[in-house]
C-alpha positions, 0 to 999 in steps of 0.5 A: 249759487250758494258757497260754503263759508267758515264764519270768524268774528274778530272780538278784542283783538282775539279771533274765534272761529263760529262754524260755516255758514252758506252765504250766497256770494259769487266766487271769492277768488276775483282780484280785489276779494281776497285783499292781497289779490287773485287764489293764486296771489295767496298761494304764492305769499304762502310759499314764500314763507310770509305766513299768510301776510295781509290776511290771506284767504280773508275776505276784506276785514269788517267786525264779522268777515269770513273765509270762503271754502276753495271751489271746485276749480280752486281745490285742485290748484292748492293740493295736487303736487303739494305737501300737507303737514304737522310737525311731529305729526304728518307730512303727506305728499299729494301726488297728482295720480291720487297717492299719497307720500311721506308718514304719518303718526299713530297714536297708541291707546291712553296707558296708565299716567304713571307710567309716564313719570319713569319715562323719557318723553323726548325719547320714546315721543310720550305725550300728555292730552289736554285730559290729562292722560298719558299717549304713545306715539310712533310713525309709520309710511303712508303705504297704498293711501289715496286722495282724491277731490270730488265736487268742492270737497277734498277726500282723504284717508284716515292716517292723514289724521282728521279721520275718513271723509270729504271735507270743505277747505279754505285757506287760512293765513298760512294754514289749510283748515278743514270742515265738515257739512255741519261746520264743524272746523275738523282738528287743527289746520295743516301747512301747505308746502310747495311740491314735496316737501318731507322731512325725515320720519321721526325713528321708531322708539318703542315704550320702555318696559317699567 
């Protein structure tokens, strides 16, 4: 049976992630693949706070090693009752009734750069994008949102932040990263919380006018 990889190659000290490849391989969660032990050895060196010690959800290090997508049975295991989040950004409890709890952030369009100069950034929760424009962030409840698994995918809504669909998981260090059929790593990675875990949703600031 085939199993979905996301591919890393180690390069003078750097890591680069270079998109998924299928390998046939058997499932990576037998004791001695993952180099700290069992799924759930991994699950509790990250809930413990050690951000994922050893490497965890590697496979045993070469100069090209990979990180193998969670399975069928593993995915369950890794999100029903526990929180996904972003600091600033998202805290999303997945219930194991299929509903989501906790907040998210919505960005407003790009407004004009110079308006940001006559704004307090920490105040009104402004930002600068790496293209150099101007965005506006507020925060709302996840109200009525639902997850689900279906077959080696985990299907979330759009105000999760990584747009609708079904992804392939896989834990890296003390991230969940997600990707698409294509192998395409989807946004940046997400914590992974033990149980409800969420913080305060950040007060509503509106923009100031000019």
């Amino acid at each position: 049976m085939t199993q979905r990889t996301l591919k890393i190659w180690s390069a003078v000290g750097a890591f680069a992630v270079a998109g998924a490849a299928v390998a046939a391989a058997p499932p990576a969660n037998t004791a001695g693949e993952f180099p700290n032990g069992t799924l759930e050895a991994a699950l509790g060196k990250i809930f413990e706070g050690e951000g994922g010690e050893g490497g965890l959800g590697f496979t045993k290090m070469t100069r090209s090693f990979s990180v193998p997508a969670l399975s069928a049975k593993q995915l369950p295991t890794v999100f029903t009752g526990n929180t996904l989040g972003v600091p600033r950004k998202i805290a999303a409890y997945l219930r194991s009734d299929g509903k989501i709890e906790g907040w998210y952030a919505i960005n407003t369009p790009v407004i004009p750069v110079e308006r940001c100069a006559n704004q307090d950034f920490n105040a009104t929760y402004l930002y600068m994008t790496h293209a150099g424009q101007c965005m506006h962030r507020s925060f709302a409840e996840f109200k009525g949102e639902t997850w689900s698994i279906k077959g080696e995918q985990i299907c979330l809504p759009e105000s999760v932040g990584l747009g609708k669909g079904c992804y392939y998981a896989a834990l890296v260090l003390n991230n969940v990263v997600l990707f698409d059929d294509n192998g395409n790593m989807v946004n940046k990675g997400r914590d992974l919380a033990k149980g409800k875990v969420l913080p305060p949703m950040p007060p509503a600031k509106p923009l100031k006018s000019k």
